[in-house]
C-alpha positions as CSV (number, residue, x, y, z in Angstrom):
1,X,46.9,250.1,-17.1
2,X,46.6,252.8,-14.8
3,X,49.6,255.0,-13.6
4,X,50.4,254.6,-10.3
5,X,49.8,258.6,-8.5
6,X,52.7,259.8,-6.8
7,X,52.3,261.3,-3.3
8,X,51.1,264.3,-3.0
9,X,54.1,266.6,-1.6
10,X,54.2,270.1,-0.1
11,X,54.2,272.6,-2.9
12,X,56.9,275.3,-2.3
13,X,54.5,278.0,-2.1
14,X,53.2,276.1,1.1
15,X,56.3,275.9,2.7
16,X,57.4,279.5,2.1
17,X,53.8,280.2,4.0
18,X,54.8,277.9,6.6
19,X,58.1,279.7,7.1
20,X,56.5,282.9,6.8
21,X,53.9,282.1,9.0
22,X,56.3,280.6,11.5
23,X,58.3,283.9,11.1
24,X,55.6,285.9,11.3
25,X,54.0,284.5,14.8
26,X,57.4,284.6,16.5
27,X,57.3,288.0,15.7
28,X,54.2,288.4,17.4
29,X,55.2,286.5,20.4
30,X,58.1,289.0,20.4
31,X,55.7,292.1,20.4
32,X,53.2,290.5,22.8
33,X,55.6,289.4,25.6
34,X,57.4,293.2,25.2
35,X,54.1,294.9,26.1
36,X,52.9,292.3,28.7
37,X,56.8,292.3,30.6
38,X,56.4,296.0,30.6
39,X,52.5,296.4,31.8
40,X,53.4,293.4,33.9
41,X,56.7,295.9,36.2
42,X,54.8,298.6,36.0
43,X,51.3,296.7,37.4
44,X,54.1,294.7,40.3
45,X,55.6,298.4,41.3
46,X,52.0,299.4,41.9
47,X,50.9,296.4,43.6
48,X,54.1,296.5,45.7
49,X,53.3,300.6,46.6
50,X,49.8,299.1,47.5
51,X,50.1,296.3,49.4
52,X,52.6,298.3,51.9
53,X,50.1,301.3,52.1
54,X,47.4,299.4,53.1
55,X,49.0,297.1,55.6
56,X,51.2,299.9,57.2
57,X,47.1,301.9,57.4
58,X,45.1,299.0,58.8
59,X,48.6,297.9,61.6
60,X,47.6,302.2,62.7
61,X,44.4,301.4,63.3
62,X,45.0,298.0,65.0
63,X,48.1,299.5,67.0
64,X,45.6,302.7,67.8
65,X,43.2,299.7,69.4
66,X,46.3,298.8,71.7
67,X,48.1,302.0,72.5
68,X,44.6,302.8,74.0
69,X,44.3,300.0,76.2
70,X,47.8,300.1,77.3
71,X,47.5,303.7,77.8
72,X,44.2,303.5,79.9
73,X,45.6,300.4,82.0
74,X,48.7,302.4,82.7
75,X,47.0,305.5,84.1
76,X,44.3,303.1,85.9
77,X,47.9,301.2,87.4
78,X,48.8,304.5,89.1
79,X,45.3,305.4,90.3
80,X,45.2,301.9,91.7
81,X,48.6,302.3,93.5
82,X,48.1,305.7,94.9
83,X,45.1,305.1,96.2
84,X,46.0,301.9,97.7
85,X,45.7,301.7,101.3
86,X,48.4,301.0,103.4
87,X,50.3,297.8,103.8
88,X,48.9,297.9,107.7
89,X,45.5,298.7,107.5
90,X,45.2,296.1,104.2
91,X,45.9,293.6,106.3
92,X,44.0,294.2,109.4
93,X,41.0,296.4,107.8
94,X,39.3,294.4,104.9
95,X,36.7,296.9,104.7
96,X,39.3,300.2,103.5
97,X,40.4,297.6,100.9
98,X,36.9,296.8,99.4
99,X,36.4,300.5,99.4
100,X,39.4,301.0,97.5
101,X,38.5,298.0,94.8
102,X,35.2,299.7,94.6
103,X,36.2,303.0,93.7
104,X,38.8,301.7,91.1
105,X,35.9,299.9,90.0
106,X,34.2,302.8,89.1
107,X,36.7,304.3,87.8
108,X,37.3,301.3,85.6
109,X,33.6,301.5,83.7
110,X,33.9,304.7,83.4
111,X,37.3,304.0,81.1
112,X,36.1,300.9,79.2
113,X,32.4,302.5,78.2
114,X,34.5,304.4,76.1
115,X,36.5,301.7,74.5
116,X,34.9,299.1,71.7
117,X,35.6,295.6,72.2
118,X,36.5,295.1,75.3
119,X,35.5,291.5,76.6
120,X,36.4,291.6,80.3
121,X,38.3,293.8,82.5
122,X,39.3,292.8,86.4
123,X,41.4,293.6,89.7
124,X,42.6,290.5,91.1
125,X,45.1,290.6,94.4
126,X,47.2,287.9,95.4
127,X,45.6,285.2,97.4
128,X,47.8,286.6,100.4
129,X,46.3,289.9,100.4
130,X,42.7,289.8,100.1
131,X,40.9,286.6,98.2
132,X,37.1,288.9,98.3
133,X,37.8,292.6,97.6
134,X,38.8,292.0,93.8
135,X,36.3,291.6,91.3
136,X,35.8,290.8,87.4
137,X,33.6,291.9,85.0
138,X,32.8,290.4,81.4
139,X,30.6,292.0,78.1
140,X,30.6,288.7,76.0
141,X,27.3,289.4,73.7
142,X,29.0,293.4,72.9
143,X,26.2,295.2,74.0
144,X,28.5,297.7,76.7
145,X,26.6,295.9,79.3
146,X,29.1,294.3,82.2
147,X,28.0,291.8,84.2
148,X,30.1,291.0,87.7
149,X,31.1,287.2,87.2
150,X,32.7,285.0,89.8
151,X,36.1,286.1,90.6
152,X,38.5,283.3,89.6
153,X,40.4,281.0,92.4
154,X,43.7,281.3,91.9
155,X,44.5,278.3,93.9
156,X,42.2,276.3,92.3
157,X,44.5,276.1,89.5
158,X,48.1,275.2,88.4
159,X,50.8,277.9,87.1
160,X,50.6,276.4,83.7
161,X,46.8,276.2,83.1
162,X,47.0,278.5,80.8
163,X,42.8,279.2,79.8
164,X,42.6,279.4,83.3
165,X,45.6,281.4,84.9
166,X,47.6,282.5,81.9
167,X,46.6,286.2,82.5
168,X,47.4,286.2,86.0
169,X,51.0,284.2,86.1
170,X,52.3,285.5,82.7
171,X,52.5,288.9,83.8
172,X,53.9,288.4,87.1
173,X,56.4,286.1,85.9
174,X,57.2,288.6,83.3
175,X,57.5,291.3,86.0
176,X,55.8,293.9,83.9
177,X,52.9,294.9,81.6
178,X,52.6,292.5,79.1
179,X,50.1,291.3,76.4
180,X,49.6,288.0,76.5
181,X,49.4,285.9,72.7
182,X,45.8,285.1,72.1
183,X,44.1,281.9,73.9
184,X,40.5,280.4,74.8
185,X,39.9,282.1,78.4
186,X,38.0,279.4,80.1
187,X,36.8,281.4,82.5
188,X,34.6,283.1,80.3
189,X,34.3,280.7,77.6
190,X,36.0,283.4,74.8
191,X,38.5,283.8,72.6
192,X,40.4,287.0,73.9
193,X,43.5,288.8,74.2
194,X,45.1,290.1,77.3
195,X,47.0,293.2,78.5
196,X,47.8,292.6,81.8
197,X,49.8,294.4,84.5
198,X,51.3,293.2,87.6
199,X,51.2,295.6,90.9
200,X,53.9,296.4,93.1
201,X,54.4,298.9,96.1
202,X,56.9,301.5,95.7
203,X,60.5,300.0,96.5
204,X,58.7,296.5,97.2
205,X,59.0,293.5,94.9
206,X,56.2,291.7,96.3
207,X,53.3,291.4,93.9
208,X,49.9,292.2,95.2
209,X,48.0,291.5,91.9
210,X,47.5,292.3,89.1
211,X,45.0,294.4,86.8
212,X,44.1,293.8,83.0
213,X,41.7,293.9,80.0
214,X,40.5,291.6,77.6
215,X,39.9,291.9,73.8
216,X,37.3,289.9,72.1
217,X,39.5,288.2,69.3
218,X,36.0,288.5,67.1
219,X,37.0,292.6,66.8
220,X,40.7,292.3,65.6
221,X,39.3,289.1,63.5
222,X,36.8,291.6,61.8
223,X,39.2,294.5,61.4
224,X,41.8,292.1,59.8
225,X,38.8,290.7,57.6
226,X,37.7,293.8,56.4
227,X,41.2,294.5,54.6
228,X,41.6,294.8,51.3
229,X,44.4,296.4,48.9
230,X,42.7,294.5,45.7
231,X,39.9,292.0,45.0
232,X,41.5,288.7,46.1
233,X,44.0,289.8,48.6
234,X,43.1,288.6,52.1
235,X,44.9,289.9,56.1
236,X,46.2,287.5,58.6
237,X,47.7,287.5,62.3
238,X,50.4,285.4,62.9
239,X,53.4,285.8,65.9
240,X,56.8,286.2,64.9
241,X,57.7,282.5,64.2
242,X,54.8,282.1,61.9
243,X,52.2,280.8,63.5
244,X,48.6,281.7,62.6
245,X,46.3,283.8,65.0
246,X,43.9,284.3,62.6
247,X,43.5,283.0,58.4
248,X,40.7,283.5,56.2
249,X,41.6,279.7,54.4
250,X,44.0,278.6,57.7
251,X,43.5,276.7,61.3
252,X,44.8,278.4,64.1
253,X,47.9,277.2,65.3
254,X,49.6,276.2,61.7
255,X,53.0,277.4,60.8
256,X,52.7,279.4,57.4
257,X,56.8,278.8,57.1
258,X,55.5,274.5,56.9
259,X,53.7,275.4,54.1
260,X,55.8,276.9,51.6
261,X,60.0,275.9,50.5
262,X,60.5,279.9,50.9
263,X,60.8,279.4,54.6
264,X,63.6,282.1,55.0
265,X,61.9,284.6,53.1
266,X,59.0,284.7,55.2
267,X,60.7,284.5,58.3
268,X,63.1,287.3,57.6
269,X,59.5,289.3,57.2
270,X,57.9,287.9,60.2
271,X,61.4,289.1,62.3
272,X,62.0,292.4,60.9
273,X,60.3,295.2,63.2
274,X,60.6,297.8,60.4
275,X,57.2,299.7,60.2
276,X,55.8,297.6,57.3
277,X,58.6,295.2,55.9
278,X,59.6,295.0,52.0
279,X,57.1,293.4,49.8
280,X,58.3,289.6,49.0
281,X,57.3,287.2,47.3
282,X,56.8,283.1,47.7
283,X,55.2,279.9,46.8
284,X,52.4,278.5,48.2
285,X,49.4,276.3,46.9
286,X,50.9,276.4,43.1
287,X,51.2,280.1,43.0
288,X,53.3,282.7,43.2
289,X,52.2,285.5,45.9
290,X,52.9,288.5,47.7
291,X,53.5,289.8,50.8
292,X,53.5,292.8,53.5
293,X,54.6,292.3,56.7
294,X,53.5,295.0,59.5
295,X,54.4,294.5,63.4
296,X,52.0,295.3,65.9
297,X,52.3,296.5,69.8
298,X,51.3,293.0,71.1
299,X,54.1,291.5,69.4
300,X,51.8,289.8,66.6
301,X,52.3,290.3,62.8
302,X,49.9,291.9,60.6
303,X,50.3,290.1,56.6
304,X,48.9,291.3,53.6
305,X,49.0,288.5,50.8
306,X,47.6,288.6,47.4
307,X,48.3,285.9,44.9
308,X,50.3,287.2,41.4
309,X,47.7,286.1,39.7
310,X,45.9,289.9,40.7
311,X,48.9,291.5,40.3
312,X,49.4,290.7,36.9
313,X,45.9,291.4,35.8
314,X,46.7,294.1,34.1
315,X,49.2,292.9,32.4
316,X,47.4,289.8,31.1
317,X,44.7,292.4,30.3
318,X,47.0,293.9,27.7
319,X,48.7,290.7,26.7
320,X,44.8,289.8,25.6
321,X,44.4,292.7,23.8
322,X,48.2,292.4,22.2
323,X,46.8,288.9,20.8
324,X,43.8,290.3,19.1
325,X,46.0,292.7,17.3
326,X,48.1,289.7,16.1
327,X,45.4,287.0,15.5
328,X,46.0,286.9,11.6
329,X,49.7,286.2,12.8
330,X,48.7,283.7,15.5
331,X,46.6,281.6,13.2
332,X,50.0,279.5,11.7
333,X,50.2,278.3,15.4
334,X,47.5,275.6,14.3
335,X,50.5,274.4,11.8
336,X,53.1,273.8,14.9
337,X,50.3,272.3,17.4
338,X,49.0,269.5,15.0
339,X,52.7,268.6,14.4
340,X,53.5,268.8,18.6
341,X,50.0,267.0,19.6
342,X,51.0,263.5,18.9
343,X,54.2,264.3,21.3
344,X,51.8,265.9,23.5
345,X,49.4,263.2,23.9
346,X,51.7,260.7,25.0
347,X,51.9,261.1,28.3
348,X,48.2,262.1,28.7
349,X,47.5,258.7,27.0
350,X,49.0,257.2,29.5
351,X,47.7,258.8,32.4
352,X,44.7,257.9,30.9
353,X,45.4,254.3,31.5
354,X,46.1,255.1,34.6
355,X,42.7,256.8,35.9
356,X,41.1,253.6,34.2
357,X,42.5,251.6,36.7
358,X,42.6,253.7,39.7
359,X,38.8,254.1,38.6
360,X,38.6,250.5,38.7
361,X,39.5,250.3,42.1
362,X,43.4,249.8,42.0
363,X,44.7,252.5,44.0
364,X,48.3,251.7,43.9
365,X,48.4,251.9,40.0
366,X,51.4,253.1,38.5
367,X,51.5,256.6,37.1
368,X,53.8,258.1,34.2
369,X,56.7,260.0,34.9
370,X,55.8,263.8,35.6
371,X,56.6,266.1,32.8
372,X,56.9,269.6,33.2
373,X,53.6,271.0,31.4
374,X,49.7,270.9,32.5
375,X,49.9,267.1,31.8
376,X,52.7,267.3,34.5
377,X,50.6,269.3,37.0
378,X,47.5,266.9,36.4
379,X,49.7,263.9,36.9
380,X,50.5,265.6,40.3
381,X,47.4,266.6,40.9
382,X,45.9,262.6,40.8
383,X,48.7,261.7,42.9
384,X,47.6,264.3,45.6
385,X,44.4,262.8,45.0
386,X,45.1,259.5,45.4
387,X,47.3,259.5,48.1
388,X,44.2,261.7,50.1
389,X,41.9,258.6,48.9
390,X,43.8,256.4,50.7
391,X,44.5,258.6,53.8
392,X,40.6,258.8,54.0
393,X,40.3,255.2,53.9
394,X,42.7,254.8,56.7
395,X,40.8,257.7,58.8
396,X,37.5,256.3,58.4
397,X,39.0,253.3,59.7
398,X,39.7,255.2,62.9
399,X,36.0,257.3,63.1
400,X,34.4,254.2,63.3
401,X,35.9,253.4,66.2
402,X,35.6,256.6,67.9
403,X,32.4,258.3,69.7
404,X,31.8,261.4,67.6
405,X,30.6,263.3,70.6
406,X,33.6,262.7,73.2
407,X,36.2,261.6,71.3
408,X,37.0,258.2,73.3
409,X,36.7,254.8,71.6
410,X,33.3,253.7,70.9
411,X,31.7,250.2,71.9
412,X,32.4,248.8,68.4
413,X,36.3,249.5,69.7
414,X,35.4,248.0,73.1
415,X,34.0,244.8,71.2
416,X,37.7,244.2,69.5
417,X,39.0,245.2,72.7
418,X,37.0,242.1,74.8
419,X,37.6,239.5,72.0
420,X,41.6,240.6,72.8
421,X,40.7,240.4,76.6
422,X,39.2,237.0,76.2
423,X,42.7,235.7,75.0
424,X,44.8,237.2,77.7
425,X,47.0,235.5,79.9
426,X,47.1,238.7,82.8
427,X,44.7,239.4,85.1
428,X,42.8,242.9,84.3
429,X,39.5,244.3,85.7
430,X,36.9,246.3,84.2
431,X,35.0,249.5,85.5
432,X,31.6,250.3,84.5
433,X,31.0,254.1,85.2
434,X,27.0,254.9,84.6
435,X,26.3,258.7,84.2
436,X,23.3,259.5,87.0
437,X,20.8,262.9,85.9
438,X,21.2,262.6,82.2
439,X,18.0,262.4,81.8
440,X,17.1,265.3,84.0
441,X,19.4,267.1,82.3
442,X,18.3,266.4,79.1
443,X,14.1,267.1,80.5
444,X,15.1,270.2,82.3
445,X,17.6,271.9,80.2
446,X,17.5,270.1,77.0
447,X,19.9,267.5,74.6
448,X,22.8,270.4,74.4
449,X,23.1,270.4,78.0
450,X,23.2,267.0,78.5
451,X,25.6,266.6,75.5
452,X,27.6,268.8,78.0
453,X,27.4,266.9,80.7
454,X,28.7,263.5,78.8
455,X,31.3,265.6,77.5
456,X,32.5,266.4,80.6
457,X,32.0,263.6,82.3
458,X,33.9,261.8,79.9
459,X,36.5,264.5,80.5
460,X,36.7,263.8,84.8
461,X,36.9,259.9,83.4
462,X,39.9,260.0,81.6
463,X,41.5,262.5,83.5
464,X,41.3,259.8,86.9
465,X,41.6,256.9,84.2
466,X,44.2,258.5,82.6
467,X,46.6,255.6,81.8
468,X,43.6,253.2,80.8
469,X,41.8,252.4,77.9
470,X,38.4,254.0,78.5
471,X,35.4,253.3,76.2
472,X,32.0,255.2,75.7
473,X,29.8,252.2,76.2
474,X,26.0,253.6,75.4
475,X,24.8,256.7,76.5
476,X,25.6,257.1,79.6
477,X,28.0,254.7,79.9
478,X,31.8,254.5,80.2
479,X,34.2,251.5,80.0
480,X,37.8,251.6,81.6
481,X,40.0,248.8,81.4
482,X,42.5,248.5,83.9
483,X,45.9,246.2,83.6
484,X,49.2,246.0,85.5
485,X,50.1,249.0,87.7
486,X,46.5,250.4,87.5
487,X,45.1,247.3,88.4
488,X,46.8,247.6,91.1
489,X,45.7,250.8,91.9
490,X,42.3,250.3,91.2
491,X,40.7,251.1,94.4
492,X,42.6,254.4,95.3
493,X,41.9,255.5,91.7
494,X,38.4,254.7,92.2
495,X,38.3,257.0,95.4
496,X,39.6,259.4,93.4
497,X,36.9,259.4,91.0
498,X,34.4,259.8,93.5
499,X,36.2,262.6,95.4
500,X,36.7,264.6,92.5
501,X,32.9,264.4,91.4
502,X,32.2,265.2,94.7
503,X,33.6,268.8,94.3
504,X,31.4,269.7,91.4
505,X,28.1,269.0,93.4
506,X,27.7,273.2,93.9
507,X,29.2,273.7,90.6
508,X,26.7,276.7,89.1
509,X,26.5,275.2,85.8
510,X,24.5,271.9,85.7
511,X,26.1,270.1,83.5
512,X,29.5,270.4,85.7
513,X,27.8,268.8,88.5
514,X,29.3,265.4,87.7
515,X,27.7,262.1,89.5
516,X,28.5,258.8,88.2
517,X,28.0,255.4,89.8
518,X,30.8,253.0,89.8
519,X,31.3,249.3,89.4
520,X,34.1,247.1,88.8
521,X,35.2,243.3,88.6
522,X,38.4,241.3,87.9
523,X,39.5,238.7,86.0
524,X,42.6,236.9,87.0
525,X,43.3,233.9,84.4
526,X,45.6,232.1,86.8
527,X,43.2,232.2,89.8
528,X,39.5,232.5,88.0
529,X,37.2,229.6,86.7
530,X,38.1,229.5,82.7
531,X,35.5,230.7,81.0
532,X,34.6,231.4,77.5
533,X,33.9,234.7,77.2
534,X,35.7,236.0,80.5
535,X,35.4,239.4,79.3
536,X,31.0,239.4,79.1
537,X,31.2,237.8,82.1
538,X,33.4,240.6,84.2
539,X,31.7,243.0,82.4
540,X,28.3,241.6,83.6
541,X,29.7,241.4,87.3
542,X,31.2,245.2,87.1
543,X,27.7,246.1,85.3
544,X,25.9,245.0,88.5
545,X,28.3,246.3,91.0
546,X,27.9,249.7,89.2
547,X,23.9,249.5,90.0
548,X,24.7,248.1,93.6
549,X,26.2,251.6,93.5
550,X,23.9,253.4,91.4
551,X,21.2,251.8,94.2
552,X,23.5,253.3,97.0
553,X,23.3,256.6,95.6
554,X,19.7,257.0,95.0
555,X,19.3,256.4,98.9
556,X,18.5,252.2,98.3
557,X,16.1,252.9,95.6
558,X,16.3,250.4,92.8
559,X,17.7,252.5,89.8
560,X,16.4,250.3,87.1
């Protein structure tokens, strides 16, 4: 019979290499995180020295941009007001006062051809003194050429349109020169930013206008781009509560303090108005950066972030080298991760499951609990995922029920919208509103332009409709739906559709010169004939009254 073989057991030599080897790689671990803590101060100390240098260099040259055009506007405010003519002869001799604006003018060109940059510059006075001596003059393309544009009518406009008017209210409300945070100037169709001042006689608080400059956002946006302490640092504009002016990765208008739990850190940087703040140090997108804060003349703040990653380069450089030294050492490891891997592979082993079914379509799958490793940050990482899966899901939803090129609802929304009209119990009217000239448009000046003129002819639409559903129909066509108190109002808001598209016939541009040929017809359940589809038929009655219109229009020509 043979003898049964008994287990084969550790010999004591082996374990006395495993304890060795155990001892041994600690050891190196020991050595290894020594050098790398110490390369690691040493490399943060120099990326801290950096980081401050080079933002406190590139706010000079940004603040250098500024001082200028504060320091020219200033002297070009006194030449304005001591060459001013009097308060009598500007009101009763129009011709001294366009002699003056010429001559400041001239005097203004001759500032600015100096000056990179600049997008506009102007001399507006108050309505009350003089609404044709001022003038305005914009470089858009940044060749140092300025052409005169059409001075802007400040009547024309509210006090809070701000890509309008901001530049003419905001300083005068302020009572002194002020630069203004940067905005779209509609006007001039740029990004810009302002420094404006508002004029006043000696010993008179009367405002008689104001004068100002405007930056092209592009320059500062190149200047901030261009800076660079290390490799994979990157510059930003923000104003003092955080919010982004300008971000390599960000949209404009985001709070950085939203995006991060060190909200107090960053804000006590964004506040301070030291020269360059301390360097500190916060969480955002899984990482650990850096930060120099630098304030500049027109109130924004200049950042300088790199991630730690960079900083500690050097550091992981020698911790790599540190290894190689001790790789004899580091080969026991092997011992301690086959005994940790069956611990290890637990929870990945179940988030495996879990991919299987969200990969079989179950999205609301259950997921493990999150540990604190790299199985941890995956399991996080899926959920992310997940939960942007179904977020797309629901948005697509949405899209394909909106008109990509205006924004309103599309006609498969107006479909869901009739079958819910055709169920109704109230009485409710719909407009047809059929765009006349897009065709031209599109012959003469091509698809962009008449993309333009939908786009703002949509615009004019839901500004009159403005508290009714309004639908983009076909090409040219619009849908409003009109209940209750608008319904009610249906003719005067009518009226006011046509009045207002009225005033852009002499618009310059094109595609502002809105037409649109209007129809409408009502449906009143308690009063009508009960149809089946009272919705198609309305919208069949409002579709012919809109060519009854269209036919009106085109001087009794058939439009079809």
């Amino acid at each position: 019979m043979n003898e049964r073989k008994a287990p084969k057991r550790l010999s004591l030599r082996v374990k006395l290499a495993l304890v060795v080897s155990v001892v041994m790689i600690l050891y190196a671990i020991c050595c290894v995180w020594l050098g790398t803590y110490i390369v690691s101060r040493e490399s943060e100390s120099q990326a801290r020295q950096s980081l401050t240098q080079t933002c406190s260099l590139s706010a000079t040259e940004l603040n250098s941009l500024f001082l200028q055009v504060e320091s020219n506007l200033n002297v070009l405010e006194n030449y304005v007001l001591t060459t001013l003519p009097s308060a009598s002869r500007v009101s009763t001799n129009w011709v001294s006062l366009k002699y003056h604006s010429t001559r400041v003018e001239e005097y203004f060109a001759s500032v600015v051809a100096e000056m990179p940059g600049v997008a506009a510059y102007y001399y507006l006075y108050e309505p009350t003194v003089s609404t044709q001596a001022s003038f305005f003059l914009t470089d858009l393309d940044g060749d140092g050429v300025f052409d005169r544009e059409q001075v802007t009518q400040i009547n024309d406009y509210e006090e809070g349109d701000r890509e309008h008017v901001a530049w003419y209210y905001e300083p005068i409300a302020a009572g002194h020169a002020i630069w203004l945070e940067p905005y779209y100037n509609a006007n001039i169709g740029a990004d810009i930013i302002s420094y404006v001042i508002p004029l006043y006689r000696e010993n008179n608080d009367h405002c008689i206008g104001v004068i100002g400059m405007d930056i092209r956002t592009d320059l500062i946006q190149e200047t901030v781009r261009s800076i660079h302490a290390y490799e994979t640092d990157y510059a930003f504009l923000t104003d003092v509560d955080g919010h982004v002016y300008y971000h390599p990765n960000l949209e404009t208008g985001i709070s950085i303090l939203d995006l991060t739990m060190d909200q107090d850190v960053i804000a006590s940087v964004l506040l301070s108005q030291e020269t360059v703040s301390d360097v500190v140090s916060y969480r955002y997108g899984g990482q650990t950066r850096y930060l120099a804060v630098c304030p500049l003349r027109n109130g924004m703040r200049l950042a300088l972030c790199i991630t730690e990653q960079e900083v500690l380069a050097p550091g992981a450089e020698a911790a790599r080298r540190f290894i190689l030294a001790a790789a004899l050492f580091v080969a026991g490891a092997l011992v301690i991760a086959l005994l940790l891997l069956r611990r290890t592979m637990k929870p990945l082993s179940d988030l495996t499951q879990t991919a299987r079914s969200i990969s079989g379509g179950d999205l609301n799958a259950t997921f493990p609990e999150v540990t604190g490793d790299e199985v941890g940050e995956l399991n996080r990482t899926m959920r992310g995922m997940v939960d942007a899966m179904k977020n797309r899901i629901y948005g697509l939803s949405d899209q394909a029920r909106r008109d990509a090129l205006t924004g309103v609802r599309n006609k498969r929304a107006f479909d869901e919208e009739a079958d819910s009209l055709n169920h109704t119990t109230e009485p409710f009217a719909l407009v047809m509103l059929d765009m006349n000239g897009l065709k031209e448009m599109n012959d003469q000046y091509g698809h962009e332009k008449g993309d333009e003129l939908i786009q703002n002819s949509c615009r004019l639409i839901c500004e009159v409709f403005s508290h009714c559903p309004v639908f983009r129909y076909g090409g040219d066509e619009f849908v409003a739906v009109l209940r209750g108190d608008s319904l009610r109002r249906a003719d005067d808001i009518i009226s006011d559709l046509n009045a207002r598209q009225a005033v852009t016939a002499d618009d310059p541009d094109p595609a502002k010169r809105i037409s649109i040929a209007v129809g409408m017809a009502e449906y009143d359940p308690s009063k009508s004939v009960i149809v089946s589809d009272p919705a198609g038929v309305i919208l069949k009655q409002a579709d012919n009254a809109m060519y009854e219109d269209k036919r009106k229009k085109k001087g009794g020509r058939d439009p079809r």
